[in-house]
MIDOSE-1310 file (N, C-alpha, C; in nm, 2 decimals, decimal comma, always signed):
residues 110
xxxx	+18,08/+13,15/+4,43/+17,95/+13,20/+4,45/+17,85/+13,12/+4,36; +17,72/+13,05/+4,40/+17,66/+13,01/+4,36/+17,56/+13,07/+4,28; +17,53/+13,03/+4,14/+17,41/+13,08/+4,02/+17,30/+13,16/+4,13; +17,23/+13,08/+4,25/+17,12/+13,20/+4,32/+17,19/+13,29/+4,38
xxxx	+17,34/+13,30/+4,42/+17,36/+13,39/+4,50/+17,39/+13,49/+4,40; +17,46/+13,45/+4,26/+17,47/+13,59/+4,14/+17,34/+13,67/+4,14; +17,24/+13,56/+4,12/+17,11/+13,62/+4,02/+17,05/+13,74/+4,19; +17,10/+13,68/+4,26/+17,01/+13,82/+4,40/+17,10/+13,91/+4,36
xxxx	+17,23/+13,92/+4,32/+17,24/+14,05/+4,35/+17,22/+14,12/+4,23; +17,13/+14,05/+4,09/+17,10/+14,10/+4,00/+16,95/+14,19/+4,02; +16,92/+14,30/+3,94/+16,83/+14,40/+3,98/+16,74/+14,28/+3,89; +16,60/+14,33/+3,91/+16,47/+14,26/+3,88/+16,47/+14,30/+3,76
xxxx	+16,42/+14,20/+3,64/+16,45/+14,20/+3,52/+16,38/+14,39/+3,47; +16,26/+14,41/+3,53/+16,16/+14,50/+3,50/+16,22/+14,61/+3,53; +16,29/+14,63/+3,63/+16,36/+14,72/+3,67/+16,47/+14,82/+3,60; +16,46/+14,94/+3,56/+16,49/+15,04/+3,49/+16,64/+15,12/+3,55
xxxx	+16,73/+15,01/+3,50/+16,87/+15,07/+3,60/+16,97/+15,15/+3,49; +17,02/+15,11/+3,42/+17,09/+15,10/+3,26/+17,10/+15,27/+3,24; +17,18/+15,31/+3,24/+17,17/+15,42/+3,13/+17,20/+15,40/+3,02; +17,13/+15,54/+2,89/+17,16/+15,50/+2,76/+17,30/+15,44/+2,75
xxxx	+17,37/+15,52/+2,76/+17,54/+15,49/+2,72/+17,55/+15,33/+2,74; +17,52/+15,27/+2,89/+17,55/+15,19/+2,90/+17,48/+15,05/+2,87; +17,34/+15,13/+2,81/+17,28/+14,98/+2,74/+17,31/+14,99/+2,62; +17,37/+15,07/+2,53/+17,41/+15,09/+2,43/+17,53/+15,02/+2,40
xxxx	+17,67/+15,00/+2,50/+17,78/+14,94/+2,53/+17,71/+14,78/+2,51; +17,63/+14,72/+2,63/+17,60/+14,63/+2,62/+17,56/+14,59/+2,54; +17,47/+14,62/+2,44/+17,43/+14,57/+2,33/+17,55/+14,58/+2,24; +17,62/+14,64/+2,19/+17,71/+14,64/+2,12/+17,67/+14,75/+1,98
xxxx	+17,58/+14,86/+2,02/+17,56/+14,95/+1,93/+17,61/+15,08/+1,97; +17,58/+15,21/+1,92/+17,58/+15,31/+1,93/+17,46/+15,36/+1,98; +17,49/+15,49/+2,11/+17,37/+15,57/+2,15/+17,26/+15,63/+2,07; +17,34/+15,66/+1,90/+17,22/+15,70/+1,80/+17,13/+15,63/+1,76
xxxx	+17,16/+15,48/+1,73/+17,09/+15,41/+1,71/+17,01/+15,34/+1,79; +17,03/+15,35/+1,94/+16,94/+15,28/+2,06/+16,84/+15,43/+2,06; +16,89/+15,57/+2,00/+16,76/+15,67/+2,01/+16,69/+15,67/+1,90; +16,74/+15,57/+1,76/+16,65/+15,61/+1,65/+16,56/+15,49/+1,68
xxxx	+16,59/+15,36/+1,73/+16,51/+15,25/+1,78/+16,40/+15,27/+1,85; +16,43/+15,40/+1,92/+16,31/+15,44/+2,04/+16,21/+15,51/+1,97; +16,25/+15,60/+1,85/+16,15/+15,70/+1,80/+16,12/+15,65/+1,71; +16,14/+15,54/+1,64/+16,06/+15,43/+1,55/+15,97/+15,34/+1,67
xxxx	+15,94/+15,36/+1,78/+15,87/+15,27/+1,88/+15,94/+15,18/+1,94; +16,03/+15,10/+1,90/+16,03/+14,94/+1,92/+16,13/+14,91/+2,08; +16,12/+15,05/+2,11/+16,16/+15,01/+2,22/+16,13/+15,15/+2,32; +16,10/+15,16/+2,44/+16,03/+15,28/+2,50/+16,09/+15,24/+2,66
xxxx	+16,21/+15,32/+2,68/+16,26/+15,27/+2,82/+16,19/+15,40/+2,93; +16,21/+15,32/+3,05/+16,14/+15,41/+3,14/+16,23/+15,55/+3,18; +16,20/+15,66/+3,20/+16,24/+15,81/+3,24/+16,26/+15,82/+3,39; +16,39/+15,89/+3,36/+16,38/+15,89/+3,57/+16,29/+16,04/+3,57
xxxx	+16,31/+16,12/+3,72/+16,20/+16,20/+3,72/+16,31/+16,31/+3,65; +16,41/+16,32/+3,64/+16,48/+16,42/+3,54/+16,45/+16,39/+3,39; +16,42/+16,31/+3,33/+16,35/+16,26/+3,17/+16,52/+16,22/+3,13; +16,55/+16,11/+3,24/+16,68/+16,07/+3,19/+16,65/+15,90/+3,11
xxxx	+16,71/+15,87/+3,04/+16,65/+15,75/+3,02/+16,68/+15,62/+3,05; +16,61/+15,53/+3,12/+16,70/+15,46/+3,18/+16,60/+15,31/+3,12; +16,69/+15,17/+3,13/+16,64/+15,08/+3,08/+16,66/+14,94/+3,13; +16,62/+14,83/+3,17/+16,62/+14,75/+3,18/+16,64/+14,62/+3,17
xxxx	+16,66/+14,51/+3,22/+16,72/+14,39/+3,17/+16,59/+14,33/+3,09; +16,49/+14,34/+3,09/+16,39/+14,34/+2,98/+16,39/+14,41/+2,87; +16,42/+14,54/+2,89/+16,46/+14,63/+2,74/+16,56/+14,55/+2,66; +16,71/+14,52/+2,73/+16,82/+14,50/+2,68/+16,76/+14,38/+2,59
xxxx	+16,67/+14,25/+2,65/+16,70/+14,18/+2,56/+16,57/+14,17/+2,45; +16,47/+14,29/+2,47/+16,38/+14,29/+2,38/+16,49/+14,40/+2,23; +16,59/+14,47/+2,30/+16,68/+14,54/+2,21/+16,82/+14,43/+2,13; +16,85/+14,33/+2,22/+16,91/+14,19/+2,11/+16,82/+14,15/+2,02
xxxx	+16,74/+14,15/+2,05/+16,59/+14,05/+1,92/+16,61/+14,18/+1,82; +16,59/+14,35/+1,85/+16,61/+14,44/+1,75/+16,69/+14,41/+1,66; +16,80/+14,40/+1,75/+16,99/+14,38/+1,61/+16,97/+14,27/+1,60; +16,93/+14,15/+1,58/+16,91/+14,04/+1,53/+16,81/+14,00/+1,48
xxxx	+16,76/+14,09/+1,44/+16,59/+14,09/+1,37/+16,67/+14,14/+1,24; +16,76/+14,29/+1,25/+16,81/+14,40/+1,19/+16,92/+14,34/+1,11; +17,00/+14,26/+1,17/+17,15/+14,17/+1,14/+17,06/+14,06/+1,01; +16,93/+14,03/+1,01/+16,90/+13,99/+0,94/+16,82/+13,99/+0,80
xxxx	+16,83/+14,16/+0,82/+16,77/+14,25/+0,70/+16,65/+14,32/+0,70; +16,60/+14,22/+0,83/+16,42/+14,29/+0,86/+16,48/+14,49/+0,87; +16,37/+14,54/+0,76/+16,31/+14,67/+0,81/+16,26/+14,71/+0,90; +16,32/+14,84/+1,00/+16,26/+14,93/+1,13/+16,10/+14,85/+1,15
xxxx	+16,03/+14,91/+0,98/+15,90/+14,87/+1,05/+15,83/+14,72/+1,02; +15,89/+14,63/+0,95/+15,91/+14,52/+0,99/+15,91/+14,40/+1,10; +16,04/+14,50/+1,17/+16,10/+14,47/+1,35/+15,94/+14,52/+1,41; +15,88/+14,65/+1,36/+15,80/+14,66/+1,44/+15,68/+14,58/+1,42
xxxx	+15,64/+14,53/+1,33/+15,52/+14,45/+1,36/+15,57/+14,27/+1,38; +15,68/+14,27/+1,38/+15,77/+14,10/+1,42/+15,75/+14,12/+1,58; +15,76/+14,25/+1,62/+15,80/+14,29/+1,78/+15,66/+14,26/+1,87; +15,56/+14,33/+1,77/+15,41/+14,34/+1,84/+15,36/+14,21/+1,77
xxxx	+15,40/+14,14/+1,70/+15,33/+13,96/+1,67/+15,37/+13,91/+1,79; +15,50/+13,95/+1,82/+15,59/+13,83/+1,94/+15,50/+13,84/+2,08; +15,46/+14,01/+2,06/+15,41/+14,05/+2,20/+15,25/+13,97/+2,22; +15,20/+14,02/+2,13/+15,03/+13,93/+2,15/+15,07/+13,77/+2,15
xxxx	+15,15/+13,73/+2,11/+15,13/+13,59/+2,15/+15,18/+13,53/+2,22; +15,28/+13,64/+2,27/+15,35/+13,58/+2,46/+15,22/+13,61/+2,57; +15,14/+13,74/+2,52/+15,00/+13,75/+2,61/+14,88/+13,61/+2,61; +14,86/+13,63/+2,46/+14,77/+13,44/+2,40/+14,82/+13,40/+2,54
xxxx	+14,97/+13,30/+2,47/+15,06/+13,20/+2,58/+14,96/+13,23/+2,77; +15,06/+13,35/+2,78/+15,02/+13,38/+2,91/+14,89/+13,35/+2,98; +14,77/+13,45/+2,89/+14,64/+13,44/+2,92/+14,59/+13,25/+2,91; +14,63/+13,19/+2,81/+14,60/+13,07/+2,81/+14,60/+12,95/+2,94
xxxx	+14,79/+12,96/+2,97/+14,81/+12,93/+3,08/+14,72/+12,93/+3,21; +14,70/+13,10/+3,23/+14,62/+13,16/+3,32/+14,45/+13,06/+3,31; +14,44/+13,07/+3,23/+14,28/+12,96/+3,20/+14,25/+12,86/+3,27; +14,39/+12,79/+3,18/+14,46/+12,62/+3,23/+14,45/+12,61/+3,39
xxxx	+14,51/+12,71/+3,45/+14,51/+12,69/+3,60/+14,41/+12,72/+3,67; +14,30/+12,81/+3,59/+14,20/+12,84/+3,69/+14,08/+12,77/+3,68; +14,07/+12,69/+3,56/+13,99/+12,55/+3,52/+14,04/+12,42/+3,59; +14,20/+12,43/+3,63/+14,22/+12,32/+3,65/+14,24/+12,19/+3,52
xxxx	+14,25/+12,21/+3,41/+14,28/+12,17/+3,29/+14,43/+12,15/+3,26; +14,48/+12,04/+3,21/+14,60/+12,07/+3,17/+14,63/+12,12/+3,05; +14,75/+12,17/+3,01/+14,80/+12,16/+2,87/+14,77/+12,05/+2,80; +14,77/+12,05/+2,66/+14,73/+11,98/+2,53/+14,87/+11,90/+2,50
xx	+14,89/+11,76/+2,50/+14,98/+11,69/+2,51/+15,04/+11,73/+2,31; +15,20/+11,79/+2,31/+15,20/+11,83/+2,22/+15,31/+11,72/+2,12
C-alpha cells in the first residue's frame, strides 16, 4: 500500500476520533494525567453530544510537545505560556503568508 493510500484511510487531522483511554495509550501516559493537562488548559479536546471526550490527531501531537515540554522540566504553567507563544506565532506565520499571497510578494530570501 502506498504512503497516499495509508494517509486516506487516516481520519482528518482536526477530527475528534480518540477516546480518552486511547489517546492516553498513545501518548504513553496515564488517563489522570491527560485530565489534569486539560484542567490546567493546555489541552481542550472536543465532547461528543454525551460530554464524552474525544480527541484528535491535532490534540495528540499538541499533547507530545506537553510530555516533552514536561520530560524537560518546564512547569504546567510554563507549558502553558510555551503552548500559547507557539500558537500566536504559527498564526503571525500563517497571517503573514496569507499577505504574501494576496499582495503577490514573495517571502524574504532567508
Amino acid at each position: 500500500m502506498s504512503e497516499e493510500q495509508q494517509r486516506s484511510h487516516l481520519p482528518d487531522p482536526t477530527r475528534a476520533v480518540y477516546a480518552i483511554s486511547v489517546a492516553a495509550d498513545l501518548a504513553g501516559i496515564g488517563v489522570q494525567t491527560l485530565r489534569l493537562y486539560e484542567r490546567h488548559g493546555l489541552l481542550t479536546p472536543a465532547r461528543s453530544d454525551g460530554g464524552t471526550r474525544r480527541y484528535s490527531s491535532d490534540d495528540l501531537a499538541r499533547l507530545h510537545r506537553i510530555i516533552a515540554l514536561a520530560a524537560a522540566g518546564v512547569n504546567l504553567a510554563g507549558i502553558g505560556r510555551i503552548l500559547d507563544l507557539e500558537d500566536a506565532n504559527a498564526d503571525l506565520h500563517a497571517d503573514n503568508d496569507r499577505l504574501r499571497r494576496d499582495t503577490g510578494n514573495p517571502p524574504p530570501q532567508t
